[in-house]
C-alpha positions as CSV (number, residue, x, y, z in Angstrom):
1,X,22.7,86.4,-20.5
2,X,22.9,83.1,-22.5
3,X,24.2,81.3,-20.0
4,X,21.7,82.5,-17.7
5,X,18.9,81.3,-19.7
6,X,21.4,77.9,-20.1
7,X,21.1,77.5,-16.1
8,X,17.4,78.2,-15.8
9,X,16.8,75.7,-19.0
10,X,19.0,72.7,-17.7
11,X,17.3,72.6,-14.0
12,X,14.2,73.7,-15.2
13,X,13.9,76.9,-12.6
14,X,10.8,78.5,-15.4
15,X,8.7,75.8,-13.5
16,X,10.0,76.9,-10.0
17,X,9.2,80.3,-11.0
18,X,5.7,79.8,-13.0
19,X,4.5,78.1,-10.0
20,X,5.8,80.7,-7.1
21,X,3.6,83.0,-9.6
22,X,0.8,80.8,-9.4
23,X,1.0,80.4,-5.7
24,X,1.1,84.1,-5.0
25,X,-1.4,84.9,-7.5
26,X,-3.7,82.3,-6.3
27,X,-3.6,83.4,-2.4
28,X,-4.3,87.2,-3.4
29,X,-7.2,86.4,-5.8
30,X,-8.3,83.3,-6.1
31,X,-11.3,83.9,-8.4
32,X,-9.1,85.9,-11.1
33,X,-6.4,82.7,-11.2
34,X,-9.2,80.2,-11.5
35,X,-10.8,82.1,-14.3
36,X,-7.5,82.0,-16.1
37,X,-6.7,78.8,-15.7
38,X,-9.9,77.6,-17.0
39,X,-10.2,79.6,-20.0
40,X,-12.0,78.7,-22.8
41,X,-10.0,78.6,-25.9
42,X,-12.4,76.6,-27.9
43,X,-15.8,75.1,-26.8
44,X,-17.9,72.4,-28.7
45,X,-14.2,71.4,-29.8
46,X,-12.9,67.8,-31.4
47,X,-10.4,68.0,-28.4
48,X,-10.7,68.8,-25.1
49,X,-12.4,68.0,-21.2
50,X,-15.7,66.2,-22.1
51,X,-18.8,67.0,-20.3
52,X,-22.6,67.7,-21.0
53,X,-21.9,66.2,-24.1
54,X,-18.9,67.9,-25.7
55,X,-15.6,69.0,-25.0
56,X,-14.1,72.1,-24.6
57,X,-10.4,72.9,-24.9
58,X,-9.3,75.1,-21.9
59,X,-6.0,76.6,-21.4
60,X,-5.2,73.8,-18.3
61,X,-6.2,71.1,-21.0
62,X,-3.8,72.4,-23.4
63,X,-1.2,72.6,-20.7
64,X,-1.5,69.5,-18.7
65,X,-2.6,67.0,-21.6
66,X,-1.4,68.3,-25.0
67,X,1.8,70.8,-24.5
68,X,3.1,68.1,-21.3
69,X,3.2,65.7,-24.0
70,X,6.7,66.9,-25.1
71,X,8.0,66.9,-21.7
72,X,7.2,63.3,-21.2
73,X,8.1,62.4,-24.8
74,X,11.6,63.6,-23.7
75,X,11.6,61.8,-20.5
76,X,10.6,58.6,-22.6
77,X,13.2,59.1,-24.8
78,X,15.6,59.2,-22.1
79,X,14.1,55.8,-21.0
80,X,14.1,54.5,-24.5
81,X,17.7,54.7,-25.0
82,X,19.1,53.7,-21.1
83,X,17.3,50.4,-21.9
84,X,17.6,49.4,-25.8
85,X,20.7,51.0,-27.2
86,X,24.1,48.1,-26.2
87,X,25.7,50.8,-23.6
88,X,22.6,52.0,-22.2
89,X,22.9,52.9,-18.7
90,X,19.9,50.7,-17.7
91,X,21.3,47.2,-19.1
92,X,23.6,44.9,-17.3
93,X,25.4,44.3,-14.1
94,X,25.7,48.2,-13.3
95,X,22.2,49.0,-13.3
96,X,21.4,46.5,-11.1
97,X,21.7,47.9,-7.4
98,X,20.1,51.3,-8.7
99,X,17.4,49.2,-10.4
100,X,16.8,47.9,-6.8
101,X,16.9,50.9,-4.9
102,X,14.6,52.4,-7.5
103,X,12.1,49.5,-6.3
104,X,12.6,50.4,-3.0
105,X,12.1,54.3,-3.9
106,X,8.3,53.5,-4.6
107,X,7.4,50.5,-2.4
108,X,8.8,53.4,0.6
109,X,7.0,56.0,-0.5
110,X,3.6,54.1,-0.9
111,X,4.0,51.5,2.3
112,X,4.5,55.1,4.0
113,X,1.6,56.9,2.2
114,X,-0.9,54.3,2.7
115,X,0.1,53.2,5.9
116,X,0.0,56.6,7.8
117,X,-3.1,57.3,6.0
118,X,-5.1,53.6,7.5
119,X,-3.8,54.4,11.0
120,X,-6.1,57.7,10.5
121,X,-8.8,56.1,9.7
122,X,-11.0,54.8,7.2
123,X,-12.4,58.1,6.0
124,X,-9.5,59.5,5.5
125,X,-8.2,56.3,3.7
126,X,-11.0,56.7,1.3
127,X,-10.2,60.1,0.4
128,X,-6.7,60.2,-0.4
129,X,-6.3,56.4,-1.2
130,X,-5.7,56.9,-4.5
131,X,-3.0,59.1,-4.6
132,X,-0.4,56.5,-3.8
133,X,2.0,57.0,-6.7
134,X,2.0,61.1,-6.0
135,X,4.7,60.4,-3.5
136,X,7.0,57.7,-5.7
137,X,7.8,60.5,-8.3
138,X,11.5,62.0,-8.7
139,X,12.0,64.9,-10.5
140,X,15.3,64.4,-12.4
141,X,16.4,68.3,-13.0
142,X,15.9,69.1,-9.4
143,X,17.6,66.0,-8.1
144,X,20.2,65.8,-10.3
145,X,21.4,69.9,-9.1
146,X,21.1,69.1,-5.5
147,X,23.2,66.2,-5.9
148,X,25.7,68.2,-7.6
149,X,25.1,70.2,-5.0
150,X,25.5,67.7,-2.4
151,X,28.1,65.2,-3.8
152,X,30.0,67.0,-6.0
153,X,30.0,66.7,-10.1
154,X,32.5,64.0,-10.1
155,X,31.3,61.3,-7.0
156,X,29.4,58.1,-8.4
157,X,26.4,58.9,-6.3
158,X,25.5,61.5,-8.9
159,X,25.7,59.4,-11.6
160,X,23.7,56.3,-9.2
161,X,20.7,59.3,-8.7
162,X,20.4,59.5,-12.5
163,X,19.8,55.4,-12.9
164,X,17.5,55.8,-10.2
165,X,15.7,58.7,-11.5
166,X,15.5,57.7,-14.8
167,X,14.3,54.4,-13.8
168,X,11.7,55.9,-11.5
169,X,10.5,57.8,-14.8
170,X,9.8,54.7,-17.1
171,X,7.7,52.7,-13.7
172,X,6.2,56.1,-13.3
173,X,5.0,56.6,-17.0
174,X,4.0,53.0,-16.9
175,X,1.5,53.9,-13.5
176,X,0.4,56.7,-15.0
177,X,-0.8,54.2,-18.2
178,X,-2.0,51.7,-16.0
179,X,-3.6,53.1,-12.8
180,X,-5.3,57.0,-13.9
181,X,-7.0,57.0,-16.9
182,X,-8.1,60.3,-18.6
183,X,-12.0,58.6,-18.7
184,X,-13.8,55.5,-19.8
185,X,-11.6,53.0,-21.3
186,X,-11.9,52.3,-24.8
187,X,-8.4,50.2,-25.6
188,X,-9.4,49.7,-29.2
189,X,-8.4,53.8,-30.0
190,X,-4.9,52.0,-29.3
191,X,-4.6,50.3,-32.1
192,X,-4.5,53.4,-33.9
193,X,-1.8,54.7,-31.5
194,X,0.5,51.8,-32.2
195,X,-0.2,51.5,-35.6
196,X,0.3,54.7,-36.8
197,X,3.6,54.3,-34.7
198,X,4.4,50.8,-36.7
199,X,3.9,52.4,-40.1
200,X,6.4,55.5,-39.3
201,X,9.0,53.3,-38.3
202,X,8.6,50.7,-41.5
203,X,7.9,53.8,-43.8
204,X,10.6,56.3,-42.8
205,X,13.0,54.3,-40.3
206,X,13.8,50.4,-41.4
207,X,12.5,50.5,-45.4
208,X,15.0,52.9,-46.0
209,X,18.1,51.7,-44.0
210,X,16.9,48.3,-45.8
211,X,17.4,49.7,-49.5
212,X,20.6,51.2,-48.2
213,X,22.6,48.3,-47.7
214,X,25.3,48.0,-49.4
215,X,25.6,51.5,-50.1
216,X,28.2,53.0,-48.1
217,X,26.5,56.8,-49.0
218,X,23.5,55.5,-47.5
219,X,21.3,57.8,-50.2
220,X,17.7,56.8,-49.1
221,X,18.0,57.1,-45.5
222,X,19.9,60.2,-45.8
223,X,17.2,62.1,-48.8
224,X,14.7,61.0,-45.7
225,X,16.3,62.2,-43.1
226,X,17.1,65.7,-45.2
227,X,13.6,66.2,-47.4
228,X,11.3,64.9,-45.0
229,X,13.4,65.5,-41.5
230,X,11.2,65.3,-38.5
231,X,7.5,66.1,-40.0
232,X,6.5,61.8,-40.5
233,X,7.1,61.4,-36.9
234,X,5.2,64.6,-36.0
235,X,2.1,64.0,-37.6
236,X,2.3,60.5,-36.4
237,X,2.9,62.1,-33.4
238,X,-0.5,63.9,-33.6
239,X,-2.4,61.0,-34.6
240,X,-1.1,58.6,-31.5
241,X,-1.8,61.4,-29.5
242,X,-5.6,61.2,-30.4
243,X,-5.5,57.7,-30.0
244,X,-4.8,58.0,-26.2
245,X,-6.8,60.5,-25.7
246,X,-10.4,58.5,-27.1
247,X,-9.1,55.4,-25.7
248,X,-9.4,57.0,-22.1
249,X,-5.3,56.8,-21.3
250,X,-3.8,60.2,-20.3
251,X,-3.3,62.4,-23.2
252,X,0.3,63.7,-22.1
253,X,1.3,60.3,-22.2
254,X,0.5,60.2,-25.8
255,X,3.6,60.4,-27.9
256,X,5.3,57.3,-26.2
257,X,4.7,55.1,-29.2
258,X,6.5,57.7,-31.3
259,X,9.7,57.8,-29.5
260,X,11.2,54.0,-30.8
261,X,9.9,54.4,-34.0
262,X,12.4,57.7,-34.6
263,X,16.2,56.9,-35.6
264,X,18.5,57.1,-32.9
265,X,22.2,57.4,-32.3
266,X,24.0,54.0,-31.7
267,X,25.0,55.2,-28.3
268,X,23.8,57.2,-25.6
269,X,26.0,59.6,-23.2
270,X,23.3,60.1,-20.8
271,X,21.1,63.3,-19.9
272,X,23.2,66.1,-18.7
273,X,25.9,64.9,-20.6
274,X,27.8,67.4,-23.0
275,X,28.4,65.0,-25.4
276,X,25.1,64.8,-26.1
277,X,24.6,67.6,-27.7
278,X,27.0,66.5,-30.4
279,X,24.6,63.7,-31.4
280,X,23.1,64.5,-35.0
281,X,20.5,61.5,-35.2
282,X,17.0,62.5,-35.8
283,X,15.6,61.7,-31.7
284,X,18.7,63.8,-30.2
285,X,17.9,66.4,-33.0
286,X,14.4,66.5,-32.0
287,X,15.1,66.5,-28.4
288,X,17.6,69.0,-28.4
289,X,14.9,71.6,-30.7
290,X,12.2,71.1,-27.7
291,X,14.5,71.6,-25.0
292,X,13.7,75.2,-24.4
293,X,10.1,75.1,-25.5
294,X,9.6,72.7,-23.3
295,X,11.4,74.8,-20.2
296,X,8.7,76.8,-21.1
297,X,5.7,74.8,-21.2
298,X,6.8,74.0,-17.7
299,X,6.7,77.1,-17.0
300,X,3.0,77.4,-17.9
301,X,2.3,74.0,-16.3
302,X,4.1,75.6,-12.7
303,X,1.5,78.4,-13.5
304,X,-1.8,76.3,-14.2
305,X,-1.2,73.5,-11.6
306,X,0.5,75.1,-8.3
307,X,-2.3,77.7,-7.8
308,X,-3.0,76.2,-4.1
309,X,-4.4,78.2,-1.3
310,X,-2.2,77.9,2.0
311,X,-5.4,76.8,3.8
312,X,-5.7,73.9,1.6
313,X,-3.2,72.6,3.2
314,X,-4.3,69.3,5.4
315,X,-4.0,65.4,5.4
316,X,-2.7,64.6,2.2
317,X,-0.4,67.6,2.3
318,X,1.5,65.3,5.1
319,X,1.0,61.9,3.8
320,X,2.7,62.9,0.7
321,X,5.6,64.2,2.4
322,X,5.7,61.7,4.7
323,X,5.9,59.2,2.0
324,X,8.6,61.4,0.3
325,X,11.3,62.7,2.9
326,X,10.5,59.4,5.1
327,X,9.9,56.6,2.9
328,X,12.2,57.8,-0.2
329,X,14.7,56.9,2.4
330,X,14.3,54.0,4.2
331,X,13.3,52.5,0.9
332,X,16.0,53.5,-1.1
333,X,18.5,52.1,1.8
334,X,16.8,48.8,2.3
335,X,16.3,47.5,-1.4
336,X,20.1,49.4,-2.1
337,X,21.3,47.2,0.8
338,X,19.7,44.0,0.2
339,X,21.2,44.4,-3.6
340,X,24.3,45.6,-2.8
341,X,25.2,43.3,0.1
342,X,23.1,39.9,0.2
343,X,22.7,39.2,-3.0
344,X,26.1,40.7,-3.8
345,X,25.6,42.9,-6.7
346,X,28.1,45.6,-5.3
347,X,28.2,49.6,-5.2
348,X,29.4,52.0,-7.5
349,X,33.4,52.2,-6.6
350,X,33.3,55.5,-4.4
351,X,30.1,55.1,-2.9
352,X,29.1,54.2,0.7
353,X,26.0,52.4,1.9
354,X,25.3,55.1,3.9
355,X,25.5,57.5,0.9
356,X,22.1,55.3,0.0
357,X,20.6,57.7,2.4
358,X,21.3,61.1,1.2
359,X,20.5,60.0,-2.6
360,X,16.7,58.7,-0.8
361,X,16.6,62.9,0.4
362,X,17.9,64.0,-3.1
363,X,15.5,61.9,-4.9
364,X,12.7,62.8,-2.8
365,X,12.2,65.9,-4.5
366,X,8.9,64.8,-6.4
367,X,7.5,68.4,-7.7
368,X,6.9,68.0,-11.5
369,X,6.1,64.8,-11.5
370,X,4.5,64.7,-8.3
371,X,2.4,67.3,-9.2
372,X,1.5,66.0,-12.3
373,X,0.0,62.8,-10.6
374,X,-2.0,64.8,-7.9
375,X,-3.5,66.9,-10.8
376,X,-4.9,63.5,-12.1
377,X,-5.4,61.0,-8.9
378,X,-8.1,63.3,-7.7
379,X,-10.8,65.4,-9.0
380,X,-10.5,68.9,-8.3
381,X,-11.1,70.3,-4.6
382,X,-9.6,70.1,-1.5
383,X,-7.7,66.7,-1.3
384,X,-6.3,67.3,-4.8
385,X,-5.1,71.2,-3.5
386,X,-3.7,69.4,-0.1
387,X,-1.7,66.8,-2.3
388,X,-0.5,69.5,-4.8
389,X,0.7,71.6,-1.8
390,X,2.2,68.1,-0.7
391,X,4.3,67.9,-4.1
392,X,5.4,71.7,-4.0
393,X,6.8,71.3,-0.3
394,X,8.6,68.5,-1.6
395,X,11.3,70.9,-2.6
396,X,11.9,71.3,0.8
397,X,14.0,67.8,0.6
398,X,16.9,69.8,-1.0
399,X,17.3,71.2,2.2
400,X,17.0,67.7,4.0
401,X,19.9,66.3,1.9
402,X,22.3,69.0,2.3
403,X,21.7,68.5,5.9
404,X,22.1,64.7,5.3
405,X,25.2,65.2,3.6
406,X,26.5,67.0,6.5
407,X,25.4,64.5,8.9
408,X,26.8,61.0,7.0
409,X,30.0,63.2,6.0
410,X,29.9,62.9,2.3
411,X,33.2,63.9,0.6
412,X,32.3,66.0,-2.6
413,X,34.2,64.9,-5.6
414,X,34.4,67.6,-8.4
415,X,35.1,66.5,-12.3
């Protein structure tokens, strides 16, 4: 049974199956799904949607802007360490081509997206202008089983998706920051953001590791690390998040500040790797104690966000698909080309140019992500329903790149 639950956890399947549950419970009865969605936990609350003058915490605002939080607090701290620790796997010559093709992943996606959508006219354009980046998102769990699936455990194209993927996670976080704000801007809120972030780190990170040197023992940083263990960096946690959230950013994007502030290991294996788990610092501790609470905050997330009626289906439903299975792709080739061959920054030994191709179908599996963005590029109605349903087919790329893998005759290599 554990190593049922082990599987589900890993690829995150609890998010599959909240939002199968969400889809079927949505097409039977609407009104009943809706309802429960947008419960009221707590109205005329300090936190919370804000209209007529207050806000109210509803279940979807705890989901998709407080509890989502930890997810992409994880996915930053993957981020964090791939570009500051010495061996991260997004520093020097090797990250170079995937770095590229990452480009290439999102200038694809949204040439493809915007360009389909001008060609059918300006009102159309209008309406579903803005959800551009919906279509640049890769979901790592998902992407990194198919191409498991696809290449085998042990092929370097595996090991090229996660660059990619994690890559794609730090430009995405960064869109989300820049281009889809929460409400009105008020940048001043960040100040407490960062600077509650800048006293963890000088409090219970670098004053301590400063009084320790010279002691081999390392007694201050380890009565820190012991007595007061994660809770500085939680409430700090808390107070960043409220920052984001009054200074009109997205909420779940609130613990970011947090993450570099928190002692970490002095190397990083990588996600998915086993070793990982037998890191002890303080972020891999944390990390690996929200693991499965955050499986099942997916869960709920699949549950409040993929409620989508079939017949909501319509233009953005293609646009975002199109920029997915089509421009993924082609974009993902071309930039990996131009990288690898022009400018002569090589492949991975193992891999093919043409195995560029099948990782752009692998990584065109969007879903979280992807519907993460479409819950916040567009108020809720139809477009925002046809780009969610957009985001769930996206799944359908697995299919694509096993097909793909066939076709270009990739030789699986097991560990």
């Amino acid at each position: 049974m554990y190593r049922v639950w082990n599987f589900l956890t890993n690829y995150s399947l609890l998010l599959i199956f909240g939002a199968i549950i969400a889809l079927i419970w949505a097409n039977i009865d609407y009104k009943s799904y809706h309802d429960f969605v947008e419960f009221k936990i707590w109205d005329h609350a300090p936190i919370g949607h804000y209209h007529h003058g207050h806000r109210t915490l509803t279940l979807h605002y705890l989901v998709n802007d407080i509890l989502m939080a930890l997810f992409f607090a994880i996915a930053a701290k993957e981020v964090w360490e791939a570009v500051a620790l010495k061996d991260g796997s997004l520093r020097g010559k090797k990250a170079a081509t995937p770095l590229f093709a990452t480009l290439g992943g999102m200038v694809g996606p949204i040439s493809i997206y915007l360009g389909v959508a001008y060609l059918m006219g300006s009102t159309t354009y209008d309406a579903v202008a803005n959800g551009w980046a919906i279509p640049t998102a890769t979901d790592i769990a998902f992407s990194y089983l198919v191409g498991r699936i696809v290449f085998g455990a042990g092929h370097p194209a595996v090991r090229f998706l996660l660059l990619l993927a994690i890559a794609d996670d730090a430009a995405g976080l960064i869109i989300l920051a820049i281009f889809y704000p929460s409400g009105e801007l008020a940048p001043i809120w960040l100040l407490l953001s960062f600077g509650i972030a800048a006293v963890a780190y000088i409090l219970f990170n670098w004053l301590p590791r400063t009084i320790d040197r010279g002691d081999q023992l390392r007694r201050k940083s380890t009565w820190v690390r012991k007595t007061l263990s994660f809770w500085p960096y939680a409430i700090a946690g808390a107070i960043s998040w409220y920052g984001f959230m009054r200074s009109g950013l997205h909420p779940a994007l609130g613990l970011l500040p947090i993450v570099p502030a928190i002692p970490h290991a002095d190397r990083a294996f990588g996600i998915f790797d086993q070793a990982e788990e037998h890191l002890h610092d303080l972020l891999n501790t944390m990390e690996h104690a929200l693991k499965h609470p955050v499986e099942i905050v997916l869960f709920f997330f699949g549950l409040c966000n993929a409620g989508v009626k079939f017949e909501a289906i319509g233009d953005a439903t293609w646009l975002v698909l199109l920029g997915l299975i089509v421009g993924k792709p082609i974009g993902i080739y071309i930039f990996g080309w131009l990288a690898a061959v022009p400018l002569r920054l090589g492949m991975p030994e193992g891999m093919r140019l043409v195995d560029l191709i099948v990782i752009g179908f692998v990584a065109a599996i969007g879903f979280t992500v992807s519907l993460f963005v479409a819950s916040v590029a567009f108020e809720a109605g139809p477009v925002q329903d046809a780009a969610k349903m957009g985001a769930l087919f996206s799944f359908g790329a697995a299919v694509l790149s096993i097909i793909a893998g066939k076709v270009f005759r990739v030789q699986k290599k097991e560990l």
